[in-house]
BALOBA-1460 file (C-alpha; in Angstrom, 3 decimals):
// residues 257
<rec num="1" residu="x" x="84.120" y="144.664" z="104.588"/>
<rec num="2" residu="x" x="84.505" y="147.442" z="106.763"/>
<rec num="3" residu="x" x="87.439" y="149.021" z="108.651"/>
<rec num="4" residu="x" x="87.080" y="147.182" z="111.878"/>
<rec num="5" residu="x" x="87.266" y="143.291" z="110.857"/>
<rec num="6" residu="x" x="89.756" y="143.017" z="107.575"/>
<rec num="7" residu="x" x="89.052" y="139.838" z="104.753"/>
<rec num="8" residu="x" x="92.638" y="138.841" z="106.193"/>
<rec num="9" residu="x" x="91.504" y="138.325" z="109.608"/>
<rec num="10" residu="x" x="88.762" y="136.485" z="108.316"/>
<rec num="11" residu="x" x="90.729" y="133.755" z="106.705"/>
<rec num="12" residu="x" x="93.344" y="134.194" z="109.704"/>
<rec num="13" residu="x" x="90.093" y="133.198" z="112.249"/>
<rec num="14" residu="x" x="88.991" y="130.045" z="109.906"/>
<rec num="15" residu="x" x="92.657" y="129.030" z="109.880"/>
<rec num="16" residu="x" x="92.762" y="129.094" z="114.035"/>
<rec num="17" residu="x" x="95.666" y="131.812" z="114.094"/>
<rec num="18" residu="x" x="94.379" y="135.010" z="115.808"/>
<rec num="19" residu="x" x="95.307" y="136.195" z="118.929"/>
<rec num="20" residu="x" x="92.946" y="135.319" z="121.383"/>
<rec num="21" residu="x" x="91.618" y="138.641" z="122.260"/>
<rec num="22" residu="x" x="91.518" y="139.483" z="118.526"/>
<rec num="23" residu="x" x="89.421" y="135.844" z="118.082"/>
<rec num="24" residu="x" x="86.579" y="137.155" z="120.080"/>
<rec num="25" residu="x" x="86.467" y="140.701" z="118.457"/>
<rec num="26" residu="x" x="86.005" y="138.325" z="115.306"/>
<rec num="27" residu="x" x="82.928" y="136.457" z="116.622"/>
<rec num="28" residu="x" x="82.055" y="138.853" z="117.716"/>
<rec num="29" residu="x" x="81.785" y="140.814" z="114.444"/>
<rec num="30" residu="x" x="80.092" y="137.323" z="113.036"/>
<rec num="31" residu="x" x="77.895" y="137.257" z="115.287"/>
<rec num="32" residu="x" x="76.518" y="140.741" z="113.874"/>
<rec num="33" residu="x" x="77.246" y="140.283" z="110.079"/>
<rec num="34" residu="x" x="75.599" y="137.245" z="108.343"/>
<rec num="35" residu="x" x="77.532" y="137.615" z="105.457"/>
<rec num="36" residu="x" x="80.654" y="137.284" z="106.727"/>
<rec num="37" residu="x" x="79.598" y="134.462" z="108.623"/>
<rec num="38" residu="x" x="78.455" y="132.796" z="105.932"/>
<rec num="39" residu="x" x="81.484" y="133.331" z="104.281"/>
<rec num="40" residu="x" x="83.851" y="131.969" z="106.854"/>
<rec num="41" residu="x" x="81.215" y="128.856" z="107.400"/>
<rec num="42" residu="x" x="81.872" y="128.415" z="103.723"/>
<rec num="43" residu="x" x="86.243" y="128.576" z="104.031"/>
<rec num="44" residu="x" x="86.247" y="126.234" z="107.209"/>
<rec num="45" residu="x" x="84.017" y="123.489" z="105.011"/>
<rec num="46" residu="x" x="86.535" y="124.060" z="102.233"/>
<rec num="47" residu="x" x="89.209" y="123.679" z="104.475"/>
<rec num="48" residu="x" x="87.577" y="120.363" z="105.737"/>
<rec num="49" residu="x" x="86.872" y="118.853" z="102.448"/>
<rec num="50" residu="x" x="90.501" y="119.708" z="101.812"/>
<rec num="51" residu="x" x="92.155" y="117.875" z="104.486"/>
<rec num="52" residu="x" x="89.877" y="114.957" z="104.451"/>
<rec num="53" residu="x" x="91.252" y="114.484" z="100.922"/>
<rec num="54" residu="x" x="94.935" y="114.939" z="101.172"/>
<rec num="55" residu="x" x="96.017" y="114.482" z="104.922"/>
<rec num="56" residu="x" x="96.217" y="110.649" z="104.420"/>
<rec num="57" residu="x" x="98.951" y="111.692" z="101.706"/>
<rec num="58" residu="x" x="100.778" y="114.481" z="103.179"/>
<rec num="59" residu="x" x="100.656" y="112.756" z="106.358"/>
<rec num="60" residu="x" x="102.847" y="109.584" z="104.631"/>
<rec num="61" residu="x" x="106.809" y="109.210" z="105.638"/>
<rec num="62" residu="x" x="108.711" y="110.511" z="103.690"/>
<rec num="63" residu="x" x="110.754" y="107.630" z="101.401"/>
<rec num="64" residu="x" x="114.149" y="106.124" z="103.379"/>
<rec num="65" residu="x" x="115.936" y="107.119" z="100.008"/>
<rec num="66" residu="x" x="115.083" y="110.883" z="100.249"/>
<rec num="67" residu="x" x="115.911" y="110.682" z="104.469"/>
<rec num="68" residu="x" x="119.243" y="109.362" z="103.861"/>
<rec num="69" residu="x" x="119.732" y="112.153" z="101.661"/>
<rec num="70" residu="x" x="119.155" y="115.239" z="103.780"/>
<rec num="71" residu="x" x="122.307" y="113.522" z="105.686"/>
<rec num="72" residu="x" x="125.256" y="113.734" z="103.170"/>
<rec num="73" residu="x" x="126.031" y="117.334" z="102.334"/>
<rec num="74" residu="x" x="126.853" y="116.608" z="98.990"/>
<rec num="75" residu="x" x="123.090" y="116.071" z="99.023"/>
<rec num="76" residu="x" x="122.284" y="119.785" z="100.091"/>
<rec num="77" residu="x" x="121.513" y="121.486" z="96.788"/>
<rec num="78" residu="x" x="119.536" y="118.999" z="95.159"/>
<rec num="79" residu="x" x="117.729" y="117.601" z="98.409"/>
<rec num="80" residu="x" x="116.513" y="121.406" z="98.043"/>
<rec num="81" residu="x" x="115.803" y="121.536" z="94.495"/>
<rec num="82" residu="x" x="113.525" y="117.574" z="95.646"/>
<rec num="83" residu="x" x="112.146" y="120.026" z="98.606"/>
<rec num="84" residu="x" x="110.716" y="122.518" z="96.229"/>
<rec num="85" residu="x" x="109.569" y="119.664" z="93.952"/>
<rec num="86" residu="x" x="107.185" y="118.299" z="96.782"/>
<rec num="87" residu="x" x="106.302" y="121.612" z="97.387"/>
<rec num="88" residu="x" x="105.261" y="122.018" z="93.713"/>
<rec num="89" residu="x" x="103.294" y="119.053" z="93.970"/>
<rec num="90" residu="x" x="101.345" y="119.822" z="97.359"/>
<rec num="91" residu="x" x="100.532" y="122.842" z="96.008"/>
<rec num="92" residu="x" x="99.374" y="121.085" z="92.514"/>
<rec num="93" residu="x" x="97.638" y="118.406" z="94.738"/>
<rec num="94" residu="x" x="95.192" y="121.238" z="96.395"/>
<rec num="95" residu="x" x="94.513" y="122.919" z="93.346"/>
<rec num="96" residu="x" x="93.864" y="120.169" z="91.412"/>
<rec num="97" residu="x" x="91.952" y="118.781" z="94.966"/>
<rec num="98" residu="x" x="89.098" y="117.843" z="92.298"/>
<rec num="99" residu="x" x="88.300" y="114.360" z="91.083"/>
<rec num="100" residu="x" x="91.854" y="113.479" z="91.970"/>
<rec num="101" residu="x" x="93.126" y="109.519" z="93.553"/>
<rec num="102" residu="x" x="95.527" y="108.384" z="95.190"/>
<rec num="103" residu="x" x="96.923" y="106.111" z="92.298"/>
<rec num="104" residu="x" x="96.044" y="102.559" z="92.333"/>
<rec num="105" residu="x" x="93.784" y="103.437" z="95.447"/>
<rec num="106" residu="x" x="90.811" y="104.481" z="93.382"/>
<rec num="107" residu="x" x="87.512" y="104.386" z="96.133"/>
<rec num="108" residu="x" x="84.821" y="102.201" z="95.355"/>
<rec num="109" residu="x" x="82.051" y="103.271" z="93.434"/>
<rec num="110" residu="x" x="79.832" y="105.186" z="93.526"/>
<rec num="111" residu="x" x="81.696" y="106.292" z="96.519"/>
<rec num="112" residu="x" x="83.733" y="108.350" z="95.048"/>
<rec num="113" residu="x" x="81.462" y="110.119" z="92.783"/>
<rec num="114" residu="x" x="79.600" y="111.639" z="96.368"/>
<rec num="115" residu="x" x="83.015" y="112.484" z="97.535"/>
<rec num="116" residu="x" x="84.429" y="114.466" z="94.434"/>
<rec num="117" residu="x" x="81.022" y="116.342" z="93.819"/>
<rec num="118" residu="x" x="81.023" y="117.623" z="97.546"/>
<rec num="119" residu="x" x="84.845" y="119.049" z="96.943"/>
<rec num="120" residu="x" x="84.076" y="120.372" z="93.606"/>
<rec num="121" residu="x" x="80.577" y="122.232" z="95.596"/>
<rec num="122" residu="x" x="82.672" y="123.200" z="98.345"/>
<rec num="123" residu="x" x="84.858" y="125.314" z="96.024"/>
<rec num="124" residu="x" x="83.423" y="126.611" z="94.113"/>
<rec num="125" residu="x" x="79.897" y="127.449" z="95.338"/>
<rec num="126" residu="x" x="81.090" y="130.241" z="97.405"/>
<rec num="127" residu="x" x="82.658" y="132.379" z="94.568"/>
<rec num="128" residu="x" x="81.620" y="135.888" z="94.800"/>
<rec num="129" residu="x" x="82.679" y="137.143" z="91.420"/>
<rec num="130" residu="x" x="83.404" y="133.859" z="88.952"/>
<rec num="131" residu="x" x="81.237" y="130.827" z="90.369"/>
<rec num="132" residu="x" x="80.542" y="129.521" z="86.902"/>
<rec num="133" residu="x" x="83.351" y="129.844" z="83.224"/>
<rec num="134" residu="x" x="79.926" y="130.309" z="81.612"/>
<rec num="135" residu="x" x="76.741" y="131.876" z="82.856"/>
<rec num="136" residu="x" x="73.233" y="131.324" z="82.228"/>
<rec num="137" residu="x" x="72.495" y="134.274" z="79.797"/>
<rec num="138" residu="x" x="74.001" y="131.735" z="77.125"/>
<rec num="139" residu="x" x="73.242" y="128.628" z="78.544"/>
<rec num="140" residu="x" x="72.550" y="126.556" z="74.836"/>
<rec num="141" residu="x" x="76.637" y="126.867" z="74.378"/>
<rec num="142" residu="x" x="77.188" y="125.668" z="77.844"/>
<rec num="143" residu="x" x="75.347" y="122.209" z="77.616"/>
<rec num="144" residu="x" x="76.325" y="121.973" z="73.752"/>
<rec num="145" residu="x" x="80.092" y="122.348" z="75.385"/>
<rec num="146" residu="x" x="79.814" y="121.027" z="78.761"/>
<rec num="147" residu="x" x="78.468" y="117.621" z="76.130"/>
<rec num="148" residu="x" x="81.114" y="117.508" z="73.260"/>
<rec num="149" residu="x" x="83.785" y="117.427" z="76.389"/>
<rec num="150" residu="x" x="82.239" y="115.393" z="78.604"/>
<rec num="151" residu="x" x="81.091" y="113.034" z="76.039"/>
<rec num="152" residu="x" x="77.098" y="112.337" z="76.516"/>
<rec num="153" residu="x" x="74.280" y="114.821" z="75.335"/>
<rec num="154" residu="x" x="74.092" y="116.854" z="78.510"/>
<rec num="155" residu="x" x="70.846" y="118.772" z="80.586"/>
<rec num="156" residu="x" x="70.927" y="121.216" z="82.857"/>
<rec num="157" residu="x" x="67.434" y="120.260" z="84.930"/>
<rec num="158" residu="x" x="64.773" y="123.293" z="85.411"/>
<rec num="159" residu="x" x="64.322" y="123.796" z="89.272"/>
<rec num="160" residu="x" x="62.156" y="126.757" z="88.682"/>
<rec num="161" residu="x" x="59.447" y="124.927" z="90.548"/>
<rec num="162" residu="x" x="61.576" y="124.252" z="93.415"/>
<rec num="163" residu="x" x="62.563" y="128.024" z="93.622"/>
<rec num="164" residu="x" x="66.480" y="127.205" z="91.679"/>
<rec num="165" residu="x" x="67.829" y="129.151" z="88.566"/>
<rec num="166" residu="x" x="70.605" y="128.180" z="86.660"/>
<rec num="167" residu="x" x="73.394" y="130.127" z="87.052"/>
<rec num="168" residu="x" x="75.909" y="129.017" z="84.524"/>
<rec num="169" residu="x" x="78.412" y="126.068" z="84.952"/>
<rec num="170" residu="x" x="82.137" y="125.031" z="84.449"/>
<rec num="171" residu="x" x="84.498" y="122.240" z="82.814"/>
<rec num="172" residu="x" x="86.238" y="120.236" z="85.833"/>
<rec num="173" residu="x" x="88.634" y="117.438" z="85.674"/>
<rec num="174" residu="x" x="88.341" y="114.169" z="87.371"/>
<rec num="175" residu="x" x="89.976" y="110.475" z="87.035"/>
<rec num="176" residu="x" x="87.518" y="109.451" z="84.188"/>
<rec num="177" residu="x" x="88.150" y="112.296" z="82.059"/>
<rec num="178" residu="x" x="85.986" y="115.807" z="81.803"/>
<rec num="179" residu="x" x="83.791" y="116.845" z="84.269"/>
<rec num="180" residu="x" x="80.596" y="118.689" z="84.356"/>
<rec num="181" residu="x" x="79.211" y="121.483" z="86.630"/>
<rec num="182" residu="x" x="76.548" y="123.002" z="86.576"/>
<rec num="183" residu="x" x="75.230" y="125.810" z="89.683"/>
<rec num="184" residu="x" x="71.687" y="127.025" z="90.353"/>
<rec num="185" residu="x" x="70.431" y="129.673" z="92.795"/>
<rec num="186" residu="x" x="67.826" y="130.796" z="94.717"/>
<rec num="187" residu="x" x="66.647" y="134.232" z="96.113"/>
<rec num="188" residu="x" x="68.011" y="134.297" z="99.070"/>
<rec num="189" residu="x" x="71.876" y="132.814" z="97.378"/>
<rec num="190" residu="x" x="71.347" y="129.389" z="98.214"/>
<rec num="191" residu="x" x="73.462" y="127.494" z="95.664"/>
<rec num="192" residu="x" x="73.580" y="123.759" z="94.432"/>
<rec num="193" residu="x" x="75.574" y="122.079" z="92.086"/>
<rec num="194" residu="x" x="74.720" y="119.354" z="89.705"/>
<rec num="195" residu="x" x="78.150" y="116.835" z="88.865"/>
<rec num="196" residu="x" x="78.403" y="115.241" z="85.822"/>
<rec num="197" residu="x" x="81.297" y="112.534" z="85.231"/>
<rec num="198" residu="x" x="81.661" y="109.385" z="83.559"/>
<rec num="199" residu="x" x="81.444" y="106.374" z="85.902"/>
<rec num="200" residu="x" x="84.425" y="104.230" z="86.600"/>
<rec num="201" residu="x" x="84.427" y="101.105" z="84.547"/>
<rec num="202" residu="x" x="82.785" y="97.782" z="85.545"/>
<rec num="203" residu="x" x="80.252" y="99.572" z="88.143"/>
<rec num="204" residu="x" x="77.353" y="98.226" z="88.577"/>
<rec num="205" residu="x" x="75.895" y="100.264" z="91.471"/>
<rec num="206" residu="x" x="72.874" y="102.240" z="90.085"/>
<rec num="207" residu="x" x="71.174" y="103.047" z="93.198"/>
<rec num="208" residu="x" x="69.997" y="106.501" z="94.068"/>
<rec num="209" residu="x" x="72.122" y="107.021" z="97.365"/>
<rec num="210" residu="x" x="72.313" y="110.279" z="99.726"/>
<rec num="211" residu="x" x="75.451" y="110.464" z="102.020"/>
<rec num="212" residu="x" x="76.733" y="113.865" z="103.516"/>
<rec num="213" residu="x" x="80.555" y="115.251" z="103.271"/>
<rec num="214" residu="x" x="81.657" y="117.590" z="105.433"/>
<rec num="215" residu="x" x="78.270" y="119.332" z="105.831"/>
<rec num="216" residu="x" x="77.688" y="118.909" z="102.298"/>
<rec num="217" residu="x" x="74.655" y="116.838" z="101.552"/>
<rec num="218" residu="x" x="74.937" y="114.933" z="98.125"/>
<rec num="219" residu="x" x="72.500" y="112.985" z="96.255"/>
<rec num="220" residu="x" x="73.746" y="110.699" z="93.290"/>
<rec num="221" residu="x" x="73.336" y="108.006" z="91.124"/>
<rec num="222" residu="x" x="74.552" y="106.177" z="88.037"/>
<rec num="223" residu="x" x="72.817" y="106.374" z="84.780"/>
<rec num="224" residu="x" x="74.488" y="104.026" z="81.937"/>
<rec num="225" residu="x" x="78.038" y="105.481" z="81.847"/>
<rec num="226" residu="x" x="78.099" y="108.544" z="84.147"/>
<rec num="227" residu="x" x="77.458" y="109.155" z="87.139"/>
<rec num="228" residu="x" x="74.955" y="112.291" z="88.414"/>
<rec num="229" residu="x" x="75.882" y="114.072" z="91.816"/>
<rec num="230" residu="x" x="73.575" y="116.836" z="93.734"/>
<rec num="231" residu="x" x="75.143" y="118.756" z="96.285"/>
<rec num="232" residu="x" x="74.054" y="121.407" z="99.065"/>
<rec num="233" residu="x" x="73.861" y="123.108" z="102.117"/>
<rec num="234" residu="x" x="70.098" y="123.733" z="102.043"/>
<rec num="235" residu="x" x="68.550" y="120.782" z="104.141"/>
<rec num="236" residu="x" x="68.377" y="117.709" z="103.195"/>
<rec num="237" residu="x" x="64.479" y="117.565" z="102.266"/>
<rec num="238" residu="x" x="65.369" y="120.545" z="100.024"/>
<rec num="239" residu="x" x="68.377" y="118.846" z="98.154"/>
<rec num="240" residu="x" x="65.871" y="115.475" z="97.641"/>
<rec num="241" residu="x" x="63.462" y="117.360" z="96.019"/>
<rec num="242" residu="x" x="66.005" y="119.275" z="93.762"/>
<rec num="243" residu="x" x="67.352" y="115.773" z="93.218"/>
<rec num="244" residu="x" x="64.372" y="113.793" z="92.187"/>
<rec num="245" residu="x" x="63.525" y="116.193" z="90.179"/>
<rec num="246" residu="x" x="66.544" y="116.150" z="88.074"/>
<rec num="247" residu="x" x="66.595" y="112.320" z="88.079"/>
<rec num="248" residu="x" x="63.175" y="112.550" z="86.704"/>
<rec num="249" residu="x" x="64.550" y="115.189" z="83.892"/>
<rec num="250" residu="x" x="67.253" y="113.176" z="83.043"/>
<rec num="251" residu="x" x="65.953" y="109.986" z="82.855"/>
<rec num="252" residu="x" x="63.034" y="111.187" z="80.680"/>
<rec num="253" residu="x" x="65.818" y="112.664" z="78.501"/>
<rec num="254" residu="x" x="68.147" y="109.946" z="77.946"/>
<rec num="255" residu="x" x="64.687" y="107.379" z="77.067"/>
<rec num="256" residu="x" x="65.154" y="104.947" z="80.411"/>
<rec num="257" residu="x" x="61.793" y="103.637" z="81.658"/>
């Protein structure tokens, strides 16, 4: 970043709060860097992904019980001490933004497994400096972890062929336990993420599906008791080919015809 457009005005432009004349120095600025345009593209689908998972929640009324409350002054002090609590819990909400339901409202599946892979992309996949907990250089302890947590021998798929390297992966959370990520990359810094969960008990959908969230396009499919997710923002021709070629891997590895 240079002295004329600051990585605070950046995230101040994605978030729709720069004065006007400012606003156009910005695109302007984009319109000459790549980099940082990519990287803004990248915040404003976060911020998507983000409010298409939690608005419907912090958009509820507030209970009658904790209304009435804000009215007695007794109330004052711990209405304020419940006030931080929420806050606490918005702020856990977006952090934990991953694999996360509104209880008793679990979507139906595979729905959900599209949904929570295109979140977990969206976040991650832009990192800069820590994209992956472990990188490729020692890739044999990331599967043999990644598949004592998750519970299922893991494989990270080769996309050499397709022009992909592995780039390392992380340990996520999600409703059904540990979660698996792994994140490939091409030449030009094209990155894709491959989801790993167990599947929500009593599915039955085994389908290989495509739907896109938010701009992110995700392949997935259930394979015995876990569910597979590929997600990108590289066309999606490219993310098929990525994804039939790990179906193909991972099929051939766990012995299904």
């Amino acid at each position: 970043m240079t002295d004329n457009v600051h990585e605070h005005e950046l995230h101040a432009y994605v978030d729709g709060t720069l004065p006007e004349a400012r606003r156009l120095e910005v695109e302007a600025w984009l319109a000459a860097h790549p980099a940082d345009a990519a990287r803004v593209q990248a915040w404003a689908g976060q911020n998507q992904t983000l409010h298409a998972a939690f608005d419907a929640v912090l958009n509820e009324p507030l209970p009658l019980n904790l209304v009435r409350a804000t009215r007695r002054p007794a109330m004052a002090k711990p209405f304020k001490a419940v006030a931080a609590m929420l806050s606490m819990l918005v702020t856990g909400l977006i952090g934990y933004a991953i694999g996360l339901n509104t209880p008793g409202q679990a979507p139906a599946a595979p729905a959900y497994l599209a949904r929570d892979a295109a979140i977990a992309h969206a976040v991650f996949s832009p990192e800069a400096r820590h994209p992956v907990e472990v990188d490729a250089a020692h890739a044999d302890h990331l599967v043999a972890w990644l598949s004592k947590r998750v519970g299922t021998q893991l494989q990270a798929p080769d996309f050499s062929a397709q022009g992909f390297e592995l780039l390392g992966g992380r340990l996520l959370t999600g409703e059904t336990g540990p979660v698996a990520q792994f994140m490939y990359q091409d030449k030009i810094e094209r990155r894709v993420t491959l989801y790993v969960r167990r599947a929500v008990a009593g599915n039955t959908e085994t389908a290989f599906r495509h739907t896109t969230e938010n701009g992110v396009d995700v392949f997935y499919w259930i394979d015995g008791d876990f569910g597979y997710a590929l997600s990108g923002q590289i066309g999606r021709q490219a993310i098929q080919q990525l994804a039939d070629a790990a179906y193909r891997q991972l099929v051939t590895a766990s012995g299904r015809p």
